[in-house]
C-alpha positions as CSV (number, residue, x, y, z in Angstrom):
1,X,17.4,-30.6,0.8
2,X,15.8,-32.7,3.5
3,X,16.5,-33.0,7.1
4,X,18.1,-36.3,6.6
5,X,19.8,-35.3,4.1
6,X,21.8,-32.5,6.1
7,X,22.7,-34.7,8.6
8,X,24.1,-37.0,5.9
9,X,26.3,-34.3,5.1
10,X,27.1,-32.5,8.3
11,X,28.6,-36.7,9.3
12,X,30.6,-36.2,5.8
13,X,28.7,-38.8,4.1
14,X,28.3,-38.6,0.8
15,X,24.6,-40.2,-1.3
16,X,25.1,-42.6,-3.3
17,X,22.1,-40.9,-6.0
18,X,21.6,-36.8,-5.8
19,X,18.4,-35.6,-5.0
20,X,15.5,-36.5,-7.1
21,X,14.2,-33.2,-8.6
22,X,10.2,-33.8,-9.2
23,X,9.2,-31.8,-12.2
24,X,6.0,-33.6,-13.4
25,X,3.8,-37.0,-12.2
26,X,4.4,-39.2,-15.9
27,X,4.4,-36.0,-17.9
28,X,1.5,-34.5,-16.1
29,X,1.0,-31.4,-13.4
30,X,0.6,-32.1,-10.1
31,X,-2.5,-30.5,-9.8
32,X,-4.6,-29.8,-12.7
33,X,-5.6,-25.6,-13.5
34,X,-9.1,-25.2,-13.5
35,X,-11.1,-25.3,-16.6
36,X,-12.4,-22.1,-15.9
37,X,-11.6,-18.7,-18.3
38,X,-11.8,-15.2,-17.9
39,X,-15.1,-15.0,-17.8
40,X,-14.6,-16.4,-13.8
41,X,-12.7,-13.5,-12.9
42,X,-15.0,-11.4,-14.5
43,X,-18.0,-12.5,-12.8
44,X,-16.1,-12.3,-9.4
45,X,-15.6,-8.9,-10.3
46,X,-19.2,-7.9,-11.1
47,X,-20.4,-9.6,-8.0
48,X,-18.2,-7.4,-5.9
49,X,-19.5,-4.5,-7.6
50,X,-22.6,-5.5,-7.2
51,X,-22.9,-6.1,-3.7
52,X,-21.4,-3.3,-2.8
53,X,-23.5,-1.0,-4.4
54,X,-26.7,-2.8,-3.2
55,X,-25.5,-1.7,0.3
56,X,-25.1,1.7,-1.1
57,X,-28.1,1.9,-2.8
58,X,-30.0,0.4,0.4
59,X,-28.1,2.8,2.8
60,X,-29.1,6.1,0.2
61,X,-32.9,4.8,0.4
62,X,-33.0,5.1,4.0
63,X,-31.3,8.4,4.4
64,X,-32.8,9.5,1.5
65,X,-30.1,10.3,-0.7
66,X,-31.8,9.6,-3.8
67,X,-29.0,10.3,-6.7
68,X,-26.8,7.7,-4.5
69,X,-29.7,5.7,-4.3
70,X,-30.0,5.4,-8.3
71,X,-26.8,4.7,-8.7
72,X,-26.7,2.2,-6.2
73,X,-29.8,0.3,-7.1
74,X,-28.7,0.8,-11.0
75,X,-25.1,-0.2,-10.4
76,X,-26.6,-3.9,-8.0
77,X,-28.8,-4.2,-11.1
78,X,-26.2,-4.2,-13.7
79,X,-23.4,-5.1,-12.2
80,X,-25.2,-8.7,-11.3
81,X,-26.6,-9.1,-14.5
82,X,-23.1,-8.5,-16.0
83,X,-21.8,-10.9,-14.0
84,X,-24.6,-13.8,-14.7
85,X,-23.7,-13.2,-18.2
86,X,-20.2,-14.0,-17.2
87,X,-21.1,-16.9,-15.3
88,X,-23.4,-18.8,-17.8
89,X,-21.0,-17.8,-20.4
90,X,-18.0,-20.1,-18.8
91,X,-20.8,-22.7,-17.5
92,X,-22.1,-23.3,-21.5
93,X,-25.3,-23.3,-20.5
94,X,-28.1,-21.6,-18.7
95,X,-29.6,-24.7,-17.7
96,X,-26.3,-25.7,-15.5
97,X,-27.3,-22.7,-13.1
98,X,-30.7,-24.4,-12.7
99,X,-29.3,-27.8,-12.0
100,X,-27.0,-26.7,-9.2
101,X,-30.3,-25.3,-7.2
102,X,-31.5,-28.8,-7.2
103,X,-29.5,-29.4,-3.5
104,X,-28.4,-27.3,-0.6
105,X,-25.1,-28.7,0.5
106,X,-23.7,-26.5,3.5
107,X,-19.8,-27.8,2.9
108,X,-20.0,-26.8,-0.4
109,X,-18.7,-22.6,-1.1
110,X,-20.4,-23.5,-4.7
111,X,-24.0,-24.5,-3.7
112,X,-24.5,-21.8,-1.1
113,X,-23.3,-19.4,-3.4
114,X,-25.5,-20.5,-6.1
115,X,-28.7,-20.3,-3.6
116,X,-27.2,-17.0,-1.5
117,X,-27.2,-15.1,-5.9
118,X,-30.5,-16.9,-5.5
119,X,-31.6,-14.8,-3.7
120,X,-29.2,-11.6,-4.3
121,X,-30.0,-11.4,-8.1
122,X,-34.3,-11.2,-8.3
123,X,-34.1,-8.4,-5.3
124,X,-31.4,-6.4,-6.8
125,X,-33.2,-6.7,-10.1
126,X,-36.5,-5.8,-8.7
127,X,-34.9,-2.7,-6.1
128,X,-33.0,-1.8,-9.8
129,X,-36.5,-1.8,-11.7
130,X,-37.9,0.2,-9.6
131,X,-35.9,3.2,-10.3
132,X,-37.1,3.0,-14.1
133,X,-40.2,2.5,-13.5
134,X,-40.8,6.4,-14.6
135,X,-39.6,4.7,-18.1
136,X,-43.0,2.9,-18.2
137,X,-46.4,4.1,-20.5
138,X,-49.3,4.8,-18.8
139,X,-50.8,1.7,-19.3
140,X,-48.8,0.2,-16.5
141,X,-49.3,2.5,-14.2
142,X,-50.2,-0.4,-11.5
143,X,-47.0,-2.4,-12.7
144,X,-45.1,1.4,-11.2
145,X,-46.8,1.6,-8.0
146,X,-46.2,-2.1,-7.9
147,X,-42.4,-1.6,-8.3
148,X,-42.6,1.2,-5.9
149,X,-44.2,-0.6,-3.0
150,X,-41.3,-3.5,-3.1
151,X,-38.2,-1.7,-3.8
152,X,-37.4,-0.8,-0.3
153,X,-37.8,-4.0,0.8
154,X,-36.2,-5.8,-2.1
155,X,-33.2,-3.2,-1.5
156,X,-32.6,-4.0,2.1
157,X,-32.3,-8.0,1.1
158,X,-30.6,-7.5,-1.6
159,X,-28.1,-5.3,1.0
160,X,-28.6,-8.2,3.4
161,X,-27.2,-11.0,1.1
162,X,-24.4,-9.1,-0.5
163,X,-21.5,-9.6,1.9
164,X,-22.2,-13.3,0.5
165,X,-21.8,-12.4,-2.3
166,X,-18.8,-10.1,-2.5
167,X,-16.9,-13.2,-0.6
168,X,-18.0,-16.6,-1.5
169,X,-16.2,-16.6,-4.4
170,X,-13.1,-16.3,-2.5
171,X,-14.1,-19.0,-0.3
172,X,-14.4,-20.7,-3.5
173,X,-11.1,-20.2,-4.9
174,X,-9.3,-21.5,-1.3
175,X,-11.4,-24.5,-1.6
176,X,-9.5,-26.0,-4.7
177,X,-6.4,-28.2,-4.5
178,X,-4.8,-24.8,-6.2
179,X,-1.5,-24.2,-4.5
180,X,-2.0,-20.2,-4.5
181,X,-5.4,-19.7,-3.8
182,X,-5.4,-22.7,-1.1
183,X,-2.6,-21.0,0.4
184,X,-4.0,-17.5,0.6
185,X,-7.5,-19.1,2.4
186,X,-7.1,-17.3,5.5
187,X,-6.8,-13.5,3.5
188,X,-8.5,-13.9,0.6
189,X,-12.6,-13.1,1.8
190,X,-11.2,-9.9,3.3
191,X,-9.4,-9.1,0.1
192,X,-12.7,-9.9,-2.0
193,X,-14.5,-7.9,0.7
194,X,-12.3,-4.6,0.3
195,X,-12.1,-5.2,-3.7
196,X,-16.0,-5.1,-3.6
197,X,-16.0,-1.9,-1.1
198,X,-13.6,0.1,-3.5
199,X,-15.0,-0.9,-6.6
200,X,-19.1,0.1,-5.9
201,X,-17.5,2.9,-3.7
202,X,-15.7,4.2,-6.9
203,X,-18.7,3.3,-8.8
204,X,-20.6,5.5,-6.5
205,X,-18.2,8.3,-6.9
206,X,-17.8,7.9,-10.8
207,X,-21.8,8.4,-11.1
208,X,-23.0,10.7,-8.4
209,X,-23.1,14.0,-7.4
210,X,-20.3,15.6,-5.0
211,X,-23.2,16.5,-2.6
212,X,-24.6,12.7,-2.3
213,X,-21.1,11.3,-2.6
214,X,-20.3,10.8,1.0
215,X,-20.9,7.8,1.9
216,X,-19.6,6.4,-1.6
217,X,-16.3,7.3,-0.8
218,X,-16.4,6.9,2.6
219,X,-16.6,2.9,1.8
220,X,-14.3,3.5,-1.5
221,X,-11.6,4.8,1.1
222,X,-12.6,1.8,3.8
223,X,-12.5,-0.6,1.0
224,X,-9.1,0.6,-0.6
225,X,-7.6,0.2,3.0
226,X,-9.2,-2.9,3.5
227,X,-8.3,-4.6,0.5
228,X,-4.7,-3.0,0.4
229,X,-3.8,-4.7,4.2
230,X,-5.6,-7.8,3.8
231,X,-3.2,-8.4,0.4
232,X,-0.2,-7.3,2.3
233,X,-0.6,-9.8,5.1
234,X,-2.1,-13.0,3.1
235,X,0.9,-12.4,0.8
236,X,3.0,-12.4,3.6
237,X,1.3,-16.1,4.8
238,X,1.4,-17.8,1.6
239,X,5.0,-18.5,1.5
240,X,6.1,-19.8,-1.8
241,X,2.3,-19.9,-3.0
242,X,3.5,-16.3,-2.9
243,X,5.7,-16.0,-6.0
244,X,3.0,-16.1,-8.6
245,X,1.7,-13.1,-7.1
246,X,4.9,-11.6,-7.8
247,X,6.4,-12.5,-10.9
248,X,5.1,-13.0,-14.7
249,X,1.5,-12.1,-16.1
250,X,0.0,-12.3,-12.7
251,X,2.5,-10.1,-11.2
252,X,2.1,-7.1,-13.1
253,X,-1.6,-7.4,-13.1
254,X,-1.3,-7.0,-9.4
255,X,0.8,-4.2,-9.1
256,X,-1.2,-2.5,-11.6
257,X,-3.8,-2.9,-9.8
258,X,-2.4,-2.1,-6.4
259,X,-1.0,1.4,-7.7
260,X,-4.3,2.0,-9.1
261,X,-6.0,1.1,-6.1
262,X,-4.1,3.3,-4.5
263,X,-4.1,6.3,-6.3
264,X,-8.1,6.2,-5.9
265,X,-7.7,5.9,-2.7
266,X,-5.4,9.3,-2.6
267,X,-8.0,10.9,-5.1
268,X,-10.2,10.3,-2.6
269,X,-9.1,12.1,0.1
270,X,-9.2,15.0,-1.8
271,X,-12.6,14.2,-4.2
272,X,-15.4,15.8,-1.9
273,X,-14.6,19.7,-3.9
274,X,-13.3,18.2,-7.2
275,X,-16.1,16.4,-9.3
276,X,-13.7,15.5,-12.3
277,X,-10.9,14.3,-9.6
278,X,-13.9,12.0,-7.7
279,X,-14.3,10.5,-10.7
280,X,-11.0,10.0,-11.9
281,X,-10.7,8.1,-7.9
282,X,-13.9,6.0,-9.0
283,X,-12.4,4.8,-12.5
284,X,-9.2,4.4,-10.8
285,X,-10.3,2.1,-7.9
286,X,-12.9,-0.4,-10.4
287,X,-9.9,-0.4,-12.6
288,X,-7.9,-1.7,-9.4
289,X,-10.3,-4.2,-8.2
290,X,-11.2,-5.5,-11.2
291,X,-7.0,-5.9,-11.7
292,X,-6.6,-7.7,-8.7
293,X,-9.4,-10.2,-9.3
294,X,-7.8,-11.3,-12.5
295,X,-4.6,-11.0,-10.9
296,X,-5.5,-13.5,-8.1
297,X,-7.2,-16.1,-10.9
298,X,-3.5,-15.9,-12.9
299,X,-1.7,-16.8,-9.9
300,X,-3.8,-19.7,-8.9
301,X,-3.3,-20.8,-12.6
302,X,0.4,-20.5,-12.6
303,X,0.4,-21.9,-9.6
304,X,-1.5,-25.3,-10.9
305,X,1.1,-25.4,-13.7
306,X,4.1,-25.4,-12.2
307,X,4.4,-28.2,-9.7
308,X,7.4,-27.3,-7.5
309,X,4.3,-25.2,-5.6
310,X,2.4,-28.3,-4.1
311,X,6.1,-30.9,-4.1
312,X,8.0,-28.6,-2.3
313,X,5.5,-27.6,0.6
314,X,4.7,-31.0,1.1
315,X,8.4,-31.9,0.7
316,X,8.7,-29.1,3.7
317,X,6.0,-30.6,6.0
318,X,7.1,-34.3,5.5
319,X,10.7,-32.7,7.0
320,X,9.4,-30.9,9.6
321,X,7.1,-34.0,10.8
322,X,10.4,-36.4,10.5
323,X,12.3,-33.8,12.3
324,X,10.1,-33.5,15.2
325,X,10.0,-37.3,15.4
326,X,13.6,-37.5,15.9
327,X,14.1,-34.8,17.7
């Protein structure tokens, strides 16, 4: 009901038509859902994963932790691989990727995250390589030392561009006209940003030794934290945006995933002794990122579908703007 509308009544006069209820524009949503399928959640996934561990793998080489460092480097390497896979896979084809370096447009959350996993993807892959290089015959024994000279380097850029990478996407998301993820702008990078620290912090956990482990649960435990608060309070901004977040197929994706993400997070506390309880916490927390991620792409969707989520903040804004004009 509108402000005029109230005042109508509170003067005991009546409208001569009721309220018009806006369901559809001719037949048609509001706002359109995004052609994308689960292959974007997917590849927001990976890319959290994968940044994350590139800062693992980066921080193991300099402190010389060198089973943390494998699994690092390994995890960057497939982990972004995964996720181009995922992303040419919903693009069609490989040459769209190409086409999209062909400008650097600072307003747009797409370009600079095609140019920042640019740059991400060949020094993760060439940090990653280096740990097989072993794998190689003889013959290519320069190829090795090659690998070997680079890999520091190539790890610490990789490490360098990766909090781009764990949160673009998000900026991405708030970009769009999608009620939901427009809505949740403000919280969603620090959501994406835990997400990515649990998930290559479990990873970490799930694939290394307890004596290495430390700092993989250390940002496992910081990420589960992280992620956990920042979804608290951007659900707590949203307002109705909210409610796909809480109800249907996106719902229960995300309290799975919150439970799960936070029962690694307990595991964790009590993995340093336990090798099979660490990496129970690891599966646990990817299984809870990787939850939310498709959790947040459902909500958005639902939230494109169903128009009363753009009408009726609008309707609320209009009100408040009339309201303060006659007041």
């Amino acid at each position: 009901m509108t402000v005029v509308s109230r005042r109508r009544r509170r003067r005991g006069e009546q409208p001569m038509v009721p309220e018009a209820e806006f369901t559809s524009y001719y037949g048609r949503p509001v706002v359109k859902p995004t052609p994308w399928g689960p292959a974007i959640p997917a590849y927001m996934f990976f890319g959290g994963v994968a940044a994350g561990s590139a800062v693992l793998g980066a921080g193991a080489d300099l402190t010389r932790r060198l089973a943390l460092r494998r699994v690092g480097r390994l995890g960057a390497l497939g982990a972004i691989t995964l996720g181009f896979v995922a992303l040419v896979d919903d693009l069609g084809r490989p040459t769209r990727f190409g086409n999209m370096l062909r400008v650097a447009k600072p307003t747009s959350p797409m370009s600079m995250g095609t140019w920042i996993l640019t740059v991400f993807g060949p020094s993760a892959g060439l940090a990653g390589a280096a740990e097989l290089r072993h794998l190689l015959p003889r013959r290519l024994d320069w190829l090795a030392r090659l690998l070997g000279r680079f890999a520091r380097p190539a790890g610490i850029a990789s490490a360098v561009t990766a909090p781009g990478i764990a949160t673009y996407t998000a900026v991405l998301l708030a970009d769009t006209a999608t009620p939901a993820w427009h809505e949740a702008r403000l919280g969603l990078p620090f959501v994406f940003a835990g997400s990515a620290g649990s998930a290559s912090g479990g990873l970490g956990m799930l694939a290394t030794p307890l004596a290495e482990a430390g700092p993989a649960r250390r940002m496992a435990l910081g990420g589960a934290v992280l992620e956990l608060a920042a979804q608290r309070r951007m659900e707590a901004g949203m307002g109705l945006a909210a409610e796909p977040l809480r109800q249907g197929r996106a719902g229960a994706l995300m309290r799975t995933g919150k439970a799960l993400t936070l029962a690694g997070a307990a595991g964790t506390l009590v993995a340093s002794r336990h090798r099979l309880l660490a990496m129970a916490a690891g599966a646990a927390l990817l299984a809870g990122s990787a939850l939310a991620r498709f959790a947040i792409f459902e909500a958005g969707q639902a939230s494109a579908r169903d128009p009363k989520y753009t009408v009726v903040p609008q309707r609320e804004r209009l009100d408040q703007e009339q309201a303060h004009r006659v007041g």
